[in-house]
C-alpha positions in Angstrom: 0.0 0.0 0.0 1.7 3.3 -1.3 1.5 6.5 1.0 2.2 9.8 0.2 5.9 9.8 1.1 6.5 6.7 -1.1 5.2 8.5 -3.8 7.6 11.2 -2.9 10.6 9.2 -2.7 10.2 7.9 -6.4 9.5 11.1 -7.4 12.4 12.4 -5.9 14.9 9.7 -7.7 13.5 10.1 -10.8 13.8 13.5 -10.7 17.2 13.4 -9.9 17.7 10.6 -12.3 16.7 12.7 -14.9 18.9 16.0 -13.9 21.8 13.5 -13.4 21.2 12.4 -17.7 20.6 16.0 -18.4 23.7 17.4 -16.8 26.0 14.4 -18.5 24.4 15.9 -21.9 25.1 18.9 -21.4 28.5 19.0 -20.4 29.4 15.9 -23.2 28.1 18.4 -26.0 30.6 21.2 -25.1 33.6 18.6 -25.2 35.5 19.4 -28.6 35.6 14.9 -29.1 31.8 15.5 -29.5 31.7 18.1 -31.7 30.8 16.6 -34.6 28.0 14.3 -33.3 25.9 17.0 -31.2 26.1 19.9 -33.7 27.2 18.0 -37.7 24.6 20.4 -39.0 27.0 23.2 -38.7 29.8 21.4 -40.2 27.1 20.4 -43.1 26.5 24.1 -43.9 30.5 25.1 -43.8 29.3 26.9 -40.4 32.1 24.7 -38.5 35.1 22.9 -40.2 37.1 22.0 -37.1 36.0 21.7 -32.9 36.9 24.8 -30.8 39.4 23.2 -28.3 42.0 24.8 -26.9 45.5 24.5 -25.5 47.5 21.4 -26.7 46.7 17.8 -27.4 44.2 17.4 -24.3 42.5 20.5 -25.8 40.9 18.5 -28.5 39.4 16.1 -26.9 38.7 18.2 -23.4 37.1 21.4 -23.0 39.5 23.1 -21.1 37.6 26.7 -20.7 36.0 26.7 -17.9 34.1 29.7 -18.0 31.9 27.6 -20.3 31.1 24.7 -18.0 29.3 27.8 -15.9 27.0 28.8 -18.5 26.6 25.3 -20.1 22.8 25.7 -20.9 22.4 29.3 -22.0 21.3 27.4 -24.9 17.7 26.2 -23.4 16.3 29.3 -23.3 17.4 30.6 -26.2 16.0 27.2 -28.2 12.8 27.5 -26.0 12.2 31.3 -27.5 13.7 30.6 -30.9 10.7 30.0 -33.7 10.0 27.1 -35.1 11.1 27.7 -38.3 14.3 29.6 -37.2 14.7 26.5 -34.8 14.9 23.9 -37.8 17.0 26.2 -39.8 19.6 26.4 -36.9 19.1 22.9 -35.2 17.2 20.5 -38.0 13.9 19.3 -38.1 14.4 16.4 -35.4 14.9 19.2 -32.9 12.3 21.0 -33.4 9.9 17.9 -33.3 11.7 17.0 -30.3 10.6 19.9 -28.3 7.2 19.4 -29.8 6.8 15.9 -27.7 7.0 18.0 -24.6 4.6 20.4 -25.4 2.8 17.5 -26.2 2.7 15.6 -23.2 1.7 18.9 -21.6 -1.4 19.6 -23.8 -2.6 16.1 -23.0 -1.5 15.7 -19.2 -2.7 19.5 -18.0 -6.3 19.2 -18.9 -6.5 15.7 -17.8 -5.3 16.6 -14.7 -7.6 19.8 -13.7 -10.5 17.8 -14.7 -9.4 14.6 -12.7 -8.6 17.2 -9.5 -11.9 18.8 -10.2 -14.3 16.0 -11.1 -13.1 11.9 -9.8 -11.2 13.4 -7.2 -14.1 15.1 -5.1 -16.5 12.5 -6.4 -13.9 10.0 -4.8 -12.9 11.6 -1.8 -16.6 12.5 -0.1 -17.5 8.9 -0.7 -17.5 7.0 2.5 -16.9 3.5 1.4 -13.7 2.8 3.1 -14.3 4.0 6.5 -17.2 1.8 7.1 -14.8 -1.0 6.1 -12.4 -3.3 7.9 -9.7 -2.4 5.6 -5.9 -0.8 6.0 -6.3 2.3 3.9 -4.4 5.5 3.4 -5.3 8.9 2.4 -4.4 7.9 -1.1 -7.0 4.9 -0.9 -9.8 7.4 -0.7 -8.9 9.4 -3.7 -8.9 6.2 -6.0 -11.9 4.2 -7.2 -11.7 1.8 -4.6 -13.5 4.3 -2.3 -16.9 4.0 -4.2 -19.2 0.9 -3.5 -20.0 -1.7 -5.8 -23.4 -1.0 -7.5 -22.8 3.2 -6.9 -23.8 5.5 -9.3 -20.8 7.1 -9.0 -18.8 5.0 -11.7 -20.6 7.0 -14.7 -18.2 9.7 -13.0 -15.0 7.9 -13.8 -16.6 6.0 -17.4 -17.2 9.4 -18.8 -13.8 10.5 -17.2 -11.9 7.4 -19.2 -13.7 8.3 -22.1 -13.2 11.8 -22.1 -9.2 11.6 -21.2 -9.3 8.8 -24.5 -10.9 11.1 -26.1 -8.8 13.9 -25.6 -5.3 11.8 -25.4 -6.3 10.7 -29.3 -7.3 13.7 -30.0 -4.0 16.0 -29.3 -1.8 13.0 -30.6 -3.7 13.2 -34.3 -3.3 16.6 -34.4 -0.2 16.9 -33.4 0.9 13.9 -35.7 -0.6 16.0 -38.9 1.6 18.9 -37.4 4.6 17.0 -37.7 3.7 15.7 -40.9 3.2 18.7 -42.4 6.6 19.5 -41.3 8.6 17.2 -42.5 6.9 17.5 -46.6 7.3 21.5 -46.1 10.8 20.5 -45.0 11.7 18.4 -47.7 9.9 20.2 -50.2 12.3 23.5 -49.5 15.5 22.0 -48.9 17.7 21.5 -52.4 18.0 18.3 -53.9 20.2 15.9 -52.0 21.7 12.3 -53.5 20.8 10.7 -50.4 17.0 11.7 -50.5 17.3 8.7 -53.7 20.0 6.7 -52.7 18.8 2.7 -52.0 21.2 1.1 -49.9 22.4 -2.6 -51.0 23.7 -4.9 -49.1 25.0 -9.0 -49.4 25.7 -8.3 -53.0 26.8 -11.7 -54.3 30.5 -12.5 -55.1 31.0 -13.1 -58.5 34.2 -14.8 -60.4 33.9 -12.7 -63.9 33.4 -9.2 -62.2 34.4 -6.7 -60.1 31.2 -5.8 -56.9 31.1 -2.2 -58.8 30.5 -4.0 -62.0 28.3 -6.6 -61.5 26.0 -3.6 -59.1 26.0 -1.8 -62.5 25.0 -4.3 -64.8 22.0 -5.4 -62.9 21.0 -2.0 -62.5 20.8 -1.0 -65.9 19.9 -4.5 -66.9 16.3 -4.6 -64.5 16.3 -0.7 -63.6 17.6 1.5 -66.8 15.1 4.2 -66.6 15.7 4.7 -62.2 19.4 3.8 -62.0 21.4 6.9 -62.6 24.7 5.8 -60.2 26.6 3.4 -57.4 29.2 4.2 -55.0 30.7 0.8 -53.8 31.5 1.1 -49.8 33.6 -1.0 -48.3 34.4 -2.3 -44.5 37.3 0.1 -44.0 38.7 -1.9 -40.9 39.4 -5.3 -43.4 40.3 -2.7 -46.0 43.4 -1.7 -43.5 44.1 -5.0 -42.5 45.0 -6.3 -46.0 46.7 -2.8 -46.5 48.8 -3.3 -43.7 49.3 -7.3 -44.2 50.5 -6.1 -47.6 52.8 -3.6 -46.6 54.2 -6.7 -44.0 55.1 -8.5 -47.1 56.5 -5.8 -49.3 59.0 -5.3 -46.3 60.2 -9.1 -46.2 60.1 -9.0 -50.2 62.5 -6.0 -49.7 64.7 -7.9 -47.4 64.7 -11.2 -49.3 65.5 -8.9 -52.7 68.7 -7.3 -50.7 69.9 -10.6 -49.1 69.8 -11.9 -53.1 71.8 -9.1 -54.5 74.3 -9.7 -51.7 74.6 -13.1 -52.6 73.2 -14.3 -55.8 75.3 -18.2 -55.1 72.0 -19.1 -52.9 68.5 -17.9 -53.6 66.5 -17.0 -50.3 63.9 -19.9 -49.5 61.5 -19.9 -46.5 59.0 -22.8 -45.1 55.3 -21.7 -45.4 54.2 -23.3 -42.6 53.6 -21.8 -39.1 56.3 -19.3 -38.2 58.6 -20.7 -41.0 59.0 -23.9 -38.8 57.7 -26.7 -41.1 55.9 -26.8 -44.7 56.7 -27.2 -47.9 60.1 -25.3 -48.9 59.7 -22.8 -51.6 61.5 -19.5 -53.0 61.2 -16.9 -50.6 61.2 -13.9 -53.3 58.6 -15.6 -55.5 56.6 -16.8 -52.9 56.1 -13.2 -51.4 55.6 -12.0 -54.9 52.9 -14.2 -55.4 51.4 -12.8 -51.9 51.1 -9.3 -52.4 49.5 -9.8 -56.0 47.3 -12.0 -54.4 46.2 -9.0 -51.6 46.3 -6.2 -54.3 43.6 -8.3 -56.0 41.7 -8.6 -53.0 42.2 -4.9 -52.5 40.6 -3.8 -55.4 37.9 -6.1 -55.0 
């Protein structure tokens, strides 16, 4: 059975909870290592081409101004009084719809809650049903529904009241759903052209032994799509990408060093085991061998 200061306790950590999450936010954003994630919308437009740090190598990954940890959100009023259209100029549309869920929640939640205060609370509170009981109640107890007998005519109060915040709750959300539809067509109606408003993204293309992943993406593309397909850009997993480039350059440097041994002594050719760590295996040249290996990765490379 809840009382009054449970209620306040949770209230109290989630309110803190919340101002904990808030305050992280706000003092990640101002760290020059975030730059680009909290504000790429500047750096889009040629606003920003670099973070503001300063001071030496900590500086560009640590604000280290401090004057701007004290006025760290100076920028909620200003975005609170900005204009919407101003707003998604500055900040993008997502913020602009984002502030719009809290003026949401409070178009829904403050008229629910003057006529629950005003109507199911009274008609719950002068109701007498728990004090002629043998029940543990609490103050709380007598504001609910479980004050009112069975049978009373008193539950029309709180079947209107259901329909009526249903009602009302489905209401606001429509509304405000055709808002933010509106939005986002005016939005992309008045913003320039972009590739990436038409770009379909591909993926598990399959390998194929006669072409290259570019040319086999273009072929079926203007094979079953000639009058949509216009281009491709091929993107690959940068992290293999560098692990054959630097595998590569591995063997380039033991080519090098086999190629110098040779020209010191031309008697012997170099020769190397292939097996693990050059212990066993079948013997081969060492200078053909590594040859063979880095035409093998530049193939794979440009694949």
């Amino acid at each position: 059975m809840a009382t009054i200061s449970d209620i306040g306790v949770a209230a109290a950590i989630n309110i803190l909870t919340a101002f904990a999450f808030f305050i992280v936010f706000a003092i990640l954003r101002i760290q020059p290592v975030n730059d680009r994630v909290y504000f790429p919308k500047w750096y889009i437009k040629g606003l920003r081409s670099s973070p503001l740090g300063t001071g030496a190598f900590v500086g560009k990954f640590v604000n280290l101004d401090f004057r701007s940890y004290v006025r760290f959100l100076n920028w909620m009023p200003a975005a609170l009084q900005m204009p919407e259209p101003e707003l998604i100029d500055h900040a993008g549309l997502d913020s602009a719809v984002y502030l719009r869920i809290y003026l949401t929640g409070l178009k829904i939640f403050v008229p629910i809650v003057f006529l629950a205060f005003t109507i199911s609370v009274p008609v719950n509170w002068t109701n007498n049903t728990l004090e002629l009981s043998n029940l543990t109640y609490s103050d709380l107890d007598k504001l609910s529904i479980s004050n009112i007998p069975t049978g009373s005519c008193r539950f029309w109060t709180h079947l209107v009241m259901a329909y009526a915040f249903t009602f009302w709750t489905c209401y606001v959300l429509k509304t405000e759903y055709e808002t933010v539809a509106k939005m986002r067509l005016h939005f992309l109606a008045s913003e320039n052209r972009r590739p990436d408003q038409f770009t379909v993204l591909v993926r598990n293309v399959p390998p194929d032994p006669d072409e290259s992943v570019s040319e086999l993406v273009e072929h079926f593309f203007l094979v079953n799509h000639p009058s949509d397909y216009l281009t491709h850009q091929v993107v690959y997993n940068a992290n293999v990408l560098s692990q054959l480039v630097n595998k590569k350059k591995k063997m380039k440097n033991w080519l090098d060093y086999y190629q110098i041994k040779y020209s010191r002594n031309q008697a012997r050719k170099p020769s190397l085991k292939t097996g693990f760590l050059g212990l066993w295996g079948n013997r081969v040249d060492a200078i053909d061998h590594y040859t063979s290996e880095i035409e093998r990765l530049s193939r794979e490379t440009r694949l």
